[in-house]
C-alpha positions as CSV (number, residue, x, y, z in Angstrom):
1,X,10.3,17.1,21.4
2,X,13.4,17.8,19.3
3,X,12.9,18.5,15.3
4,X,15.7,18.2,12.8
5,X,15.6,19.6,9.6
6,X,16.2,17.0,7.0
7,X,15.9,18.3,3.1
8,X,17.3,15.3,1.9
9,X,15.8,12.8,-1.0
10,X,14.2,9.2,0.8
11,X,13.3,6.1,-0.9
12,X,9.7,5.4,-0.3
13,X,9.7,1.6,-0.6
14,X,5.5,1.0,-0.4
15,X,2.8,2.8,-0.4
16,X,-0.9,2.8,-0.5
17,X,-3.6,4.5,-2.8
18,X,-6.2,6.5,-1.7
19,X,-9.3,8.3,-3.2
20,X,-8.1,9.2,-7.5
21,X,-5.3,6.8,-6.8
22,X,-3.4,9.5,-4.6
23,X,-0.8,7.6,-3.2
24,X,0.4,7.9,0.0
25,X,4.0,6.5,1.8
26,X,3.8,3.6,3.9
27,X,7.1,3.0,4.5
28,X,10.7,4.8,3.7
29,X,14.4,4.1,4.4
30,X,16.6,6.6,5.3
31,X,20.1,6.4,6.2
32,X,19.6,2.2,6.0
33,X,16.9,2.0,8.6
34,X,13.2,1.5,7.3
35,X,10.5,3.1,9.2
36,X,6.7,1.8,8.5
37,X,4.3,4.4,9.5
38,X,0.6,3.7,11.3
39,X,-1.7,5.2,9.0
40,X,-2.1,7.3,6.4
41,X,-1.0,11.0,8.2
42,X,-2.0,14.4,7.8
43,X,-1.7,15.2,4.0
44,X,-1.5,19.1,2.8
45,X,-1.2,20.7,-0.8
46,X,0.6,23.7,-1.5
47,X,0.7,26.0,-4.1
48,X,3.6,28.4,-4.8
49,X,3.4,30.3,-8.0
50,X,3.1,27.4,-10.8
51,X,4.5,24.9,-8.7
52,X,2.4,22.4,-6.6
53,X,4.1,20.2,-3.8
54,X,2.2,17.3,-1.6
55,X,3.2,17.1,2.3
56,X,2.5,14.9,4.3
57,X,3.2,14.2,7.9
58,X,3.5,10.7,9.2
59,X,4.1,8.4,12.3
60,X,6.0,5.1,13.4
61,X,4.6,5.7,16.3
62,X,7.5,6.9,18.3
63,X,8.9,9.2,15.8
64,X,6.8,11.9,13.3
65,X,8.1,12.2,9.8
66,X,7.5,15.6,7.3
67,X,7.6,14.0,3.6
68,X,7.7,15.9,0.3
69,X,6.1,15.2,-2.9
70,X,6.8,17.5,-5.8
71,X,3.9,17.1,-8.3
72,X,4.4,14.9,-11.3
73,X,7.6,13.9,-10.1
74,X,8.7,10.2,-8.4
75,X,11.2,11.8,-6.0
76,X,10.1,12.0,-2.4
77,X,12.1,14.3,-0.3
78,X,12.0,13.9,3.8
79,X,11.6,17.3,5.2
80,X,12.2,16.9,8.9
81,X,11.8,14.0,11.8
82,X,10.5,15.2,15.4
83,X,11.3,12.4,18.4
């Protein structure tokens, strides 16, 4: 397995709401190719100092996806991809 650091902004073009209406990405583009992942991942919250961030790692199935969420903000950022 081979895992590139990304650390650039994604557009997350769906997504689906869970528990409190947390949502959670379903599908992104990133350099003009859409990936739609299988479920809803492995979702973690981190705390540094006064800032909060949401990760989240997902699947296509072939490929896992690291996703950042910066709380209150609409900007997702994709963190890394491991093939």
């Amino acid at each position: 397995m081979s895992k590139t650091i990304i650390n650039e902004e994604v557009a997350v073009t769906a997504v689906s709401f869970h528990r409190n209406f947390d949502t959670i990405p379903t599908r992104i583009e990133y350099k003009g190719q859409a990936y739609t992942f299988l479920d809803s991942g492995m979702r973690y919250l981190v705390k540094n100092g006064e800032r909060m961030s949401r990760l989240f790692d997902m699947t296509d199935g072939t490929t896992s996806f690291r996703l950042r969420n910066e709380s209150g903000a609409s900007n997702w950022t994709l963190v890394a991809i491991t093939q």
